[in-house]
C-alpha positions in Angstrom: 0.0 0.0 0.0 3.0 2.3 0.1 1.9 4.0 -3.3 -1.6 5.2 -1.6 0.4 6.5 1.6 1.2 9.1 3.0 -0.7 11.3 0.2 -4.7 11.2 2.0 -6.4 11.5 5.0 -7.3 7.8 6.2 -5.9 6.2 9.7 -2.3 6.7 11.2 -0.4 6.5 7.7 -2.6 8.7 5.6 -3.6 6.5 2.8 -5.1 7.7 -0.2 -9.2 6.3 -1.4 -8.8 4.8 -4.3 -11.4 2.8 -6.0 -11.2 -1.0 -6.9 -13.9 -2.6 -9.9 -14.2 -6.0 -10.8 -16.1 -7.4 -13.3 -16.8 -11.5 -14.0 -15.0 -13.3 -15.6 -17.4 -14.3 -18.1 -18.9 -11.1 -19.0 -15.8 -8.8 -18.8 -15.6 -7.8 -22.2 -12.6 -5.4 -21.6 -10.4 -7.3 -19.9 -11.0 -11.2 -20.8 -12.6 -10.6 -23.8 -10.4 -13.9 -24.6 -12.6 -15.8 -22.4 -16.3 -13.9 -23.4 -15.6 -14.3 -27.2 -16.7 -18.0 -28.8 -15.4 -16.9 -32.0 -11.9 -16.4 -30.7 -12.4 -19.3 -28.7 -13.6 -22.2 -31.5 -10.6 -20.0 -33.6 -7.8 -21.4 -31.1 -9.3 -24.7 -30.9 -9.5 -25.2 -34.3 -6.0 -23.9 -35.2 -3.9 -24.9 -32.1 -3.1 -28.7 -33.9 -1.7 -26.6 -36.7 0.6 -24.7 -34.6 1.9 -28.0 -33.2 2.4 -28.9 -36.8 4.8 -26.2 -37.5 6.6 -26.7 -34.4 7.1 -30.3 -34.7 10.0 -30.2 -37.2 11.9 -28.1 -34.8 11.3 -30.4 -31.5 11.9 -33.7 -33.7 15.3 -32.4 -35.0 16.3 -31.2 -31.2 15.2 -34.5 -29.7 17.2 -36.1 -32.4 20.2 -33.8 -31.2 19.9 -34.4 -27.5 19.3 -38.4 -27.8 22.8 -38.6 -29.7 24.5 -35.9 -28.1 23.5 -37.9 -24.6 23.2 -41.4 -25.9 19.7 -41.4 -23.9 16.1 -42.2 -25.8 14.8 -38.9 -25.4 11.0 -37.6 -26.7 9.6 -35.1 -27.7 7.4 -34.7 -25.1 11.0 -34.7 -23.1 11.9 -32.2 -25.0 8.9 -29.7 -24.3 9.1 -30.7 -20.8 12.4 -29.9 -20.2 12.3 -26.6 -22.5 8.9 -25.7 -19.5 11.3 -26.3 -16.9 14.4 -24.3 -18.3 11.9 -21.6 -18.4 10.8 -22.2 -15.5 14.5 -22.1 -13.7 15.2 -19.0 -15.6 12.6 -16.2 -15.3 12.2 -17.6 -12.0 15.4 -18.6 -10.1 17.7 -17.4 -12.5 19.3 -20.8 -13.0 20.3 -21.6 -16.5 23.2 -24.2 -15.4 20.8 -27.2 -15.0 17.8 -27.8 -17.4 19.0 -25.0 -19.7 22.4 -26.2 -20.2 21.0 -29.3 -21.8 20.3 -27.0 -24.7 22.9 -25.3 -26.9 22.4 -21.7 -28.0 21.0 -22.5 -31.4 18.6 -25.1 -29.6 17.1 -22.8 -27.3 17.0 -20.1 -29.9 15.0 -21.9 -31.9 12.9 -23.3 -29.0 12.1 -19.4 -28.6 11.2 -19.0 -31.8 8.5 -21.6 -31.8 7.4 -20.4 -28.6 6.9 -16.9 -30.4 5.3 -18.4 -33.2 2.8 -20.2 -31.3 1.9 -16.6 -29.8 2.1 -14.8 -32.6 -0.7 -17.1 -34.7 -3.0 -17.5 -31.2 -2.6 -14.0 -29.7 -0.9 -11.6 -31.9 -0.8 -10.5 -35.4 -1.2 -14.1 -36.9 -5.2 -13.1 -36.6 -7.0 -10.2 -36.8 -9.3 -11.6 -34.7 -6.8 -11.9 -31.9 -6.8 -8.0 -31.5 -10.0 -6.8 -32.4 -11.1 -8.4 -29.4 -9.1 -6.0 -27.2 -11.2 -2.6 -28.8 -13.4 -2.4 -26.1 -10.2 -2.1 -24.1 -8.9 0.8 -26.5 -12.2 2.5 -26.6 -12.6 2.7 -22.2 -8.8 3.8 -22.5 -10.0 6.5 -25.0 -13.2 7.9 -23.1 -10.8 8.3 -19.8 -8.7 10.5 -21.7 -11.7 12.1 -22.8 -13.0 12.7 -19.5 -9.8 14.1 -17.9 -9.6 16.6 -20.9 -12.9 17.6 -19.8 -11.7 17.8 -16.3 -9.0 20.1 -17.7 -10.9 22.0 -19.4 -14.0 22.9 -17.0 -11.1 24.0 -14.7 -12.5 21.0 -12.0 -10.8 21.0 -9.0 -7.5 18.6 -8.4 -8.8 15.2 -6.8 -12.2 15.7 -7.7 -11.0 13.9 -10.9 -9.5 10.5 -12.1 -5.6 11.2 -12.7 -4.9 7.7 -14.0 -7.2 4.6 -14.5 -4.7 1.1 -13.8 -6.1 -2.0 -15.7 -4.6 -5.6 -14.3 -4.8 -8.9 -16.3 -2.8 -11.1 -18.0 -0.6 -11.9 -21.1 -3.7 -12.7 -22.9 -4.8 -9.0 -22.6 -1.3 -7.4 -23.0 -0.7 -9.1 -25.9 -3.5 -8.4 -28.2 -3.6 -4.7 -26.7 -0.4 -4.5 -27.3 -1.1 -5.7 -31.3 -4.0 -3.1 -31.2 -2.0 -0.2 -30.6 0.3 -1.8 -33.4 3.5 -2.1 -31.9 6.4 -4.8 -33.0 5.9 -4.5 -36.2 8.2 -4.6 -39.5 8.2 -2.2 -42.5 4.8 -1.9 -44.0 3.1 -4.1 -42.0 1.2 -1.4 -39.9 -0.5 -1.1 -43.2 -1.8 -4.5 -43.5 -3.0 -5.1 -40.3 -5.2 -1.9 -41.2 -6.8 -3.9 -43.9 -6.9 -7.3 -41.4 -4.6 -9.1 -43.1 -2.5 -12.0 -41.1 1.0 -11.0 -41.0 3.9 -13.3 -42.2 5.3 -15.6 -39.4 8.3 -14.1 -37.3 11.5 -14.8 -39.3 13.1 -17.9 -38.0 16.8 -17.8 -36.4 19.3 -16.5 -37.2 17.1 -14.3 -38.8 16.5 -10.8 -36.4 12.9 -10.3 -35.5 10.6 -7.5 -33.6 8.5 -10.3 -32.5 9.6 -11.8 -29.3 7.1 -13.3 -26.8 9.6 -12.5 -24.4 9.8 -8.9 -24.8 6.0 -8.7 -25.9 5.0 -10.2 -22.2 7.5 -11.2 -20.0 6.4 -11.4 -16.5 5.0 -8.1 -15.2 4.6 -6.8 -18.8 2.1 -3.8 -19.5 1.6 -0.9 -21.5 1.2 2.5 -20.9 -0.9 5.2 -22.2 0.3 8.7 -21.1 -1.8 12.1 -21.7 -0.3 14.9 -22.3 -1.1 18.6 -22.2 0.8 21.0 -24.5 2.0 24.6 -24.3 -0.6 27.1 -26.2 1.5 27.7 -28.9 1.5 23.9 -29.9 -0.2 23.0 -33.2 -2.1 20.4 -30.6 -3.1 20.8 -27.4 -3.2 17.4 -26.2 -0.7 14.2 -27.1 -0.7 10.4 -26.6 2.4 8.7 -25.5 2.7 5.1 -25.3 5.1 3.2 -23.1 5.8 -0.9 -23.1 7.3 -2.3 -19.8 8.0 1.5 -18.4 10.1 2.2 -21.8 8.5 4.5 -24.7 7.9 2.1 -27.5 9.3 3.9 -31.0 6.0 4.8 -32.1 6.8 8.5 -30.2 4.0 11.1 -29.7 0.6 10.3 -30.7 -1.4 12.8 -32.2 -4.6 13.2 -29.9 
């Protein structure tokens, strides 16, 4: 509670009100739209086995790698479970010594990419579908900016007003949010996802790529929205600055 301290009027540490809402999970349209929309839903289903298709090659060549490498009859199932658990000792423990070092850097490079391309095709730009869902999202984002320029504007007094709305949820939000605002993107694609086209897969290693689900959403990902007001003489009075994991995201200054 340290951020609300300090800065109100309630008990012996002066906490700040602030105001919680919570909506169900299955009618919360601007936060799990991923679980309120069937469409999206029977989408994944129907396309998840083909995702595993285009994975397979890679995990059948790496369990073909690590079985002679360590003259032991690994699987592929093995394989994915001990590319969970190197995850899991990373981002976690910070251990990359044990289930990790099983791996050589061209291994788990590739294990990221399929990782990414599996997010990519059933949360990101691999469906329109995955993103549209998140307007309702964009659209309460828009309307508090709205409202705090009218707050601005009818002079209303400070803390009569919302300063900042805070959204929480998970990767299954951030990610087609973050595809909304159009972020990662390469070249011209900005342009197709305009018309709703599905964007080509992220290039395989060694090949660079904007797309990584590890910079997309790591743990504690979000995006940011800033609003700004702007000197008089501005040809705009109002900008929109967007931020990913505290960082502005080279997009700039939106036009407001």
């Amino acid at each position: 509670m340290g951020l609300f301290s300090g800065n109100g009027s309630l008990g012996l540490a002066r906490h700040r009100a602030f105001a919680v809402t919570s909506e169900s999970r299955a009618s919360d349209i601007t936060l799990r739209f991923f679980d309120c929309c069937q469409t999206y839903k029977d989408f994944r289903k129907s396309h998840e086995p083909a995702v595993d298709k285009l994975k397979e090659p890679i995990i059948a060549e790496i369990t073909s790698a690590l079985a002679k490498r360590y003259e032991f009859n690994f699987t592929r199932q093995d394989i994915s479970s001990l590319w969970f658990l190197c995850k899991q000792e990373t981002t976690l423990l910070d251990i990359t010594d044990q289930a990790c070092s099983l791996f050589s850097p061209t291994e788990v490079a590739l294990l990221e990419w399929t990782d990414d391309l599996e997010v990519f095709m059933l949360k990101g730009y691999g469906k329109s579908l995955n993103y549209r869902m998140g307007v309702p999202l964009l659209k309460d984002v828009i309307q508090s900016m709205d409202q705090a320029i009218k707050a601005k504007e009818d002079n209303q007094a400070p803390g009569s007003y919302e300063k900042a709305r805070l959204r929480f949820a998970h990767a299954e939000t951030v990610i087609p949010f973050s595809c909304l605002l159009g972020l990662f993107l390469e070249g011209s694609d900005f342009q197709r996802i305009q018309k709703e086209e599905p964007l080509d897969f992220p290039p395989k290693p060694p090949k660079n790529r904007s797309w990584r689900g590890s910079i997309v959403a790591p743990f504690a990902g979000n995006n940011m929205l800033v609003l700004y007001s702007c000197p008089a003489n501005s040809s705009s009075k109002y900008f929109v600055r967007a931020l990913h994991n505290e960082h502005p995201i080279g997009i700039g200054l939106w036009r407001y």
